[in-house]
N, C-alpha and C positions, 0 to 999 in steps of 0.2 A: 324651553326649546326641545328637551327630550319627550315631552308627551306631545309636541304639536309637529315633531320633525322625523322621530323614529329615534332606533339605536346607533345610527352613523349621522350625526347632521353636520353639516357643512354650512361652515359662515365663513367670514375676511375678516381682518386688525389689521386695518391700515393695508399692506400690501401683502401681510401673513394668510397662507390659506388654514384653516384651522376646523377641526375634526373633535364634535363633542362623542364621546364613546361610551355606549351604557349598557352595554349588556355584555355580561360575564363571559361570555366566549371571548368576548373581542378583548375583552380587558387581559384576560389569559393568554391572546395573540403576543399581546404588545410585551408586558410585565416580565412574561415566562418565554414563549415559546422563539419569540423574535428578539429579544431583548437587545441583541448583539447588534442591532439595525436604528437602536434609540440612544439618545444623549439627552441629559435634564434639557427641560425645557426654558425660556428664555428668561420665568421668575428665579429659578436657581443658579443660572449664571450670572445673573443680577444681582445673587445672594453675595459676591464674593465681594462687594463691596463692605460689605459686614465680616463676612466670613472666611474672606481668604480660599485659600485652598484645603478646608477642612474636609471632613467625610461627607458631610452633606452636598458639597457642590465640585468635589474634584470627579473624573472620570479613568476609565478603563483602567488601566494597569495600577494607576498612581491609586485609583479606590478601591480596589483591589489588596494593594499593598499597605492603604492603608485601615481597611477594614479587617486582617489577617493581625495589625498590631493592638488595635482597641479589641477586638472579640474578646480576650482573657479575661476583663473586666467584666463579664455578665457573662460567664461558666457559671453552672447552677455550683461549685463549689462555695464561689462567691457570696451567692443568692440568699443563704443561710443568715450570713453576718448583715447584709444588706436590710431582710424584713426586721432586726431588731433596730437597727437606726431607726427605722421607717415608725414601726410604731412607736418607741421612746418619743420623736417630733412631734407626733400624732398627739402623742398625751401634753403634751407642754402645751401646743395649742388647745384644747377643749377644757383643761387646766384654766385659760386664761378669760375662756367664755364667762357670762354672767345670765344669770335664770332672766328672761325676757330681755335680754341685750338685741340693736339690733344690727348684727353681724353683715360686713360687704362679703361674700362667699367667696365673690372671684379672688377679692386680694387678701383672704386668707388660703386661700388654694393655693397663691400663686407664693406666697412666701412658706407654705408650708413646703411646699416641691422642690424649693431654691434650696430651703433648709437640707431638706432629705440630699438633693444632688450635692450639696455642697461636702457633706461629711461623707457621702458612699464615695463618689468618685474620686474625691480631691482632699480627704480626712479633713476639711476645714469648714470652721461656723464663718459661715457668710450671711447668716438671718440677720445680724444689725443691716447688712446693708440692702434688706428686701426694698426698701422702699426706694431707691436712688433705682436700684436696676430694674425694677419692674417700670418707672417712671421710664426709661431711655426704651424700656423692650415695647411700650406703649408709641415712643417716638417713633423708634425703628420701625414698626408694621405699618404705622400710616402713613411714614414716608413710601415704603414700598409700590402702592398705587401709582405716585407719581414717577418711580423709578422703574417702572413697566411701561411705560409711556413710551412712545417714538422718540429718538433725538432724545432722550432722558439722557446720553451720556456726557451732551453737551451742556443740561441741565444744570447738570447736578457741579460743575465748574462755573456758577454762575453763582453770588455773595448773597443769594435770596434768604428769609427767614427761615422757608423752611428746610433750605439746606444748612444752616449753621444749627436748626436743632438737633438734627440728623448729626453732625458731628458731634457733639456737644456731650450727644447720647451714647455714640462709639467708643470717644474720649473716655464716657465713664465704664462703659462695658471694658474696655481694655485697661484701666484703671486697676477693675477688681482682678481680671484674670493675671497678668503682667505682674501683678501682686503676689499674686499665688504662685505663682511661678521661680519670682527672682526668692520667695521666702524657702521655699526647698532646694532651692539651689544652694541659696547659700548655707543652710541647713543640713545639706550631704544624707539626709536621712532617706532611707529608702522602705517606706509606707507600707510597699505593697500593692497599692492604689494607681487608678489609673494615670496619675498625674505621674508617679513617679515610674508608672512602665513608660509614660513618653518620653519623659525625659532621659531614660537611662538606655533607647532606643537609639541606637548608628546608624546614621543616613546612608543608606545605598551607594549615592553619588560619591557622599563627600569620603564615608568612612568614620566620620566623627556624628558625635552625638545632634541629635535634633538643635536646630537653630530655635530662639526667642520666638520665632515670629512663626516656624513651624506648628512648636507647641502650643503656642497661642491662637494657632488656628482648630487644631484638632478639640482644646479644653473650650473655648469659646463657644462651637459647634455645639460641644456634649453637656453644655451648661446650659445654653439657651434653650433647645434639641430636649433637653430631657427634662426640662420644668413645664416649660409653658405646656406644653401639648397635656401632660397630666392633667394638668390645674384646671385646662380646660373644658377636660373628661369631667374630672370629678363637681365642679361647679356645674353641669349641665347634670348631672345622676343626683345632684340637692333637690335640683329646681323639679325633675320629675316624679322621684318620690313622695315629693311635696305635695303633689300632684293625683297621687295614686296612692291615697292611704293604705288597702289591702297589701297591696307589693310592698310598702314600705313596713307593713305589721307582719309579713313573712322574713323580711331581712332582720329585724328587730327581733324575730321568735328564734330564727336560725342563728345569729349570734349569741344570743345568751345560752343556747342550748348548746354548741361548740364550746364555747369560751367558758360557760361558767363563771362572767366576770373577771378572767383574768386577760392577760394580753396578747392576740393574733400573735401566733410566730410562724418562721416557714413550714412547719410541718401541720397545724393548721390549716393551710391552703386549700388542702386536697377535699376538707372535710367545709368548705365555707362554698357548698357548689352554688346556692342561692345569690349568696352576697354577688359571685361573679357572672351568674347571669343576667343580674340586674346592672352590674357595668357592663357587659356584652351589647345589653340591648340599648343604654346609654351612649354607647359607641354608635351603633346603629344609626341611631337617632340623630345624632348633634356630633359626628366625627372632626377631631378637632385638624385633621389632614384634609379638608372637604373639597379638595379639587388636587391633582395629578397632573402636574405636565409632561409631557415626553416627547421629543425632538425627531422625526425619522432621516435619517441618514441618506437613504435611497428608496426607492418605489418601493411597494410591499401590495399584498391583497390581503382586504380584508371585509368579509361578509360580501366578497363578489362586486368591490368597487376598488378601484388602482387610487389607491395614497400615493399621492408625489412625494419625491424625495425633500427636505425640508421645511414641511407640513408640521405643524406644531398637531397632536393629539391630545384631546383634554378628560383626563379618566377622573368623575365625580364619587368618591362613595359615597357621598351626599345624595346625588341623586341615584344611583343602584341602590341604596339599601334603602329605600322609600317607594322601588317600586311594588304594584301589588303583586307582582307576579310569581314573583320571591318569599312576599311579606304582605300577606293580607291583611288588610286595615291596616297599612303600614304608620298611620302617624297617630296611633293609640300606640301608648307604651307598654309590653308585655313580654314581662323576663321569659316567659314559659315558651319564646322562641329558641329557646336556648338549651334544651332538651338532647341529650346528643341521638335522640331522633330525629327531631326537628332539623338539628344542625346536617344530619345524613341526609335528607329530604331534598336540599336546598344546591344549585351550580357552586362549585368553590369558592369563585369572583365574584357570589352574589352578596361578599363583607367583605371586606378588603380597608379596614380602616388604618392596617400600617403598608399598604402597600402590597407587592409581592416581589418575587425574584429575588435575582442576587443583589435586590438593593433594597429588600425589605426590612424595615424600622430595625437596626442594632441592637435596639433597646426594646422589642416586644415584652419579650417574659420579664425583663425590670418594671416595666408600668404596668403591665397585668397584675404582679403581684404588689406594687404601690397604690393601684386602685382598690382591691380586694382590701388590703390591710388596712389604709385609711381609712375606706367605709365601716368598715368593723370596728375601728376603735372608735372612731368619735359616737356611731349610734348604738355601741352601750350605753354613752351618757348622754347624748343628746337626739332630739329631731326637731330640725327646721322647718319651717312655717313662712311662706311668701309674703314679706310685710308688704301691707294693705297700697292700695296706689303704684304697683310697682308693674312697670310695662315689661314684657319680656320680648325680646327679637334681637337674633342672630347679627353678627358684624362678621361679615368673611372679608377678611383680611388674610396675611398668610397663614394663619388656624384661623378656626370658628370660635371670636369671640361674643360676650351681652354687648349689646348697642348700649343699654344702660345700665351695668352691672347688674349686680343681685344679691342685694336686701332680702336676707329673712333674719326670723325672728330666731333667736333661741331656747329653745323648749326640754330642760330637763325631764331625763327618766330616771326619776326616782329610785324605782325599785334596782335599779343598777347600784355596783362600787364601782368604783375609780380601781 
């Protein structure tokens, strides 16, 4: 639509008028400059059937208030302690690899990430239960489609199958968090952690501390919110590397040459500029945010046509960060985009893979440095190989998942230590 329509194209959903938006000016309109004139759009109000009123789908004041209580939680004071979880994880899984195994990437990403959040945010091993909840996080997105639907709210009050998986899978998500919850509570212990700055947090209204079901929407948010989207990253930076032997024998020369074989930590970071321009460009490429809703309020102009007020806008970095205009030969993979000349060169909005404004990703500089670190430990000791027969293609759901996961192979490097 955006190569055959322009940067403002105008279609209908059902009786929605709706506005695809792709070029970085415009996306700066909406995100930054206008901000004040947009509310999520009608996937994220749809989200609170999952989510409640957590940070991802609450508005103005109340996201506000509660974006001002989670921020403590990813101060870079934090950050420190954060990348030693991160890689300790890191090694327990590549630990568990076998020399020519062959490895599902996505759902070792995806428990790797549960792992990492489970212990930064919430100090708890939640890894036995990666497989129950990546099962229901697998229900939940594909319910999603049908819960975007017109009339979906009359739907989803109707005994169909695929509404009892959909609960089935809530049930188990609020299972684990509800868990987590009532175990520090009754526990009196106060961590440190984000779980227990919620809980130890006085409700505005009430005067008393956060209710069950408060907490449980904020930790629920920050659990689902801060695995999947990783996992997603990083199983799409396997499959391209894999791809792109040179790139991946730069990231492979630049690790051991930082590392020395020992273990990424945060001060490391600064010095691993390689490794993170090859997740930059993996971002780029395969954002696991790959479409933006935003709701307008009232009339606005933009690019010199009048948006009606309740006009749904659709901001892609999917499609911005593939145009060539920005990114020549955009669907060749090449970290050396990432040049902080290159990065000077280029509109601001022309990467936008968490977003922008006052409602850009919480958690940026936490997955920035959880993709950085993962990729560095595991490819000290290993690189992945695309096992044979293996079709790759995108599944946009609410992130950019594999339509059929991703099989490679695992291929030690030797000349590494553990």
């Amino acid at each position: 639509m955006a190569r055959q329509y322009g940067e403002l194209a105008y279609f209908r959903l059902g009786r929605q008028d709706v506005y695809l938006v792709t070029h970085p000016d415009f996306v700066r309109e909406i995100l930054v400059n206008n901000q004040a004139n947009f509310t999520k759009s009608r996937a994220l109000q749809r989200a609170r059937i999952l989510l409640g009123e957590g940070l991802l789908t609450s508005e103005d004041q109340q996201h506000v208030r509660q974006r001002r209580l989670v921020q403590p939680a990813f101060h870079r004071e934090r950050l420190a302690g954060y990348a030693r979880v991160m890689s300790g994880c890191t090694v327990r899984l590549r630990e568990r690899w076998k020399p020519g195994a062959i490895v599902e990437v996505s759902e070792e990403m995806m428990r790797l990430t549960l792992s990492v959040v489970g212990k930064t945010l919430f100090s708890a091993d939640i890894e036995s239960e990666a497989s129950q909840i990546g099962e229901a996080m697998t229900t939940v997105l594909k319910m999603f489609r049908m819960l975007m639907m017109p009339f979906s709210e009359y739907l989803e009050k109707l005994p169909l199958p695929s509404i009892r998986r959909f609960e089935k899978a809530r049930r188990q998500l609020d299972a684990t968090v509800y868990g987590l919850i009532r175990q520090r509570r009754n526990s009196g212990e106060d961590t440190g952690d984000l779980l227990s700055m919620l809980l130890l947090t006085q409700d505005e209204d009430s005067g008393g501390p956060m209710t069950e079901k408060q907490a449980r929407d904020e930790a629920l948010t920050l659990l689902l919110a801060g695995h999947e989207t990783t996992a997603q990253a990083l199983t799409w930076t396997w499959y391209l590397l894999s791809q792109y032997p040179e790139c991946e024998r730069r990231l492979h020369e630049e690790v051991d040459s930082v590392l020395q074989g020992r273990l990424p930590s945060f001060e490391d970071l600064a010095r691993l500029h390689y490794t993170e321009m090859v997740f930059a460009e993996a971002l780029r490429m395969y954002p696991p945010a790959w479409a933006i809703g935003r709701k307008a309020k009232g009339d606005f102009e933009l690019g010199g046509a009048t948006i009606p007020g309740h006009s749904i806008c659709i901001l892609s970095p999917y499609v911005v960060q593939r145009d060539a205009r920005w990114f020549p030969n955009p669907e060749r993979f090449d970290p050396e985009r990432w040049t902080p000349e290159a990065r000077e060169s280029r509109p601001k909005f022309s990467y936008f893979p968490f977003g922008g404004g006052s409602r850009v990703c919480i958690g940026e500089r936490f997955a920035w440095m959880e993709g950085v670190i993962v990729l560095a430990t595991l490819a000290q000791s290993w690189r992945l190989r695309l096992a044979p027969d293996q079709r790759i293609e995108p599944l946009p759901l609410v992130t950019l998942r594999t339509k059929h996961g991703m099989r490679m192979i695992a291929e030690p490097r030797a000349h590494t230590s553990s």
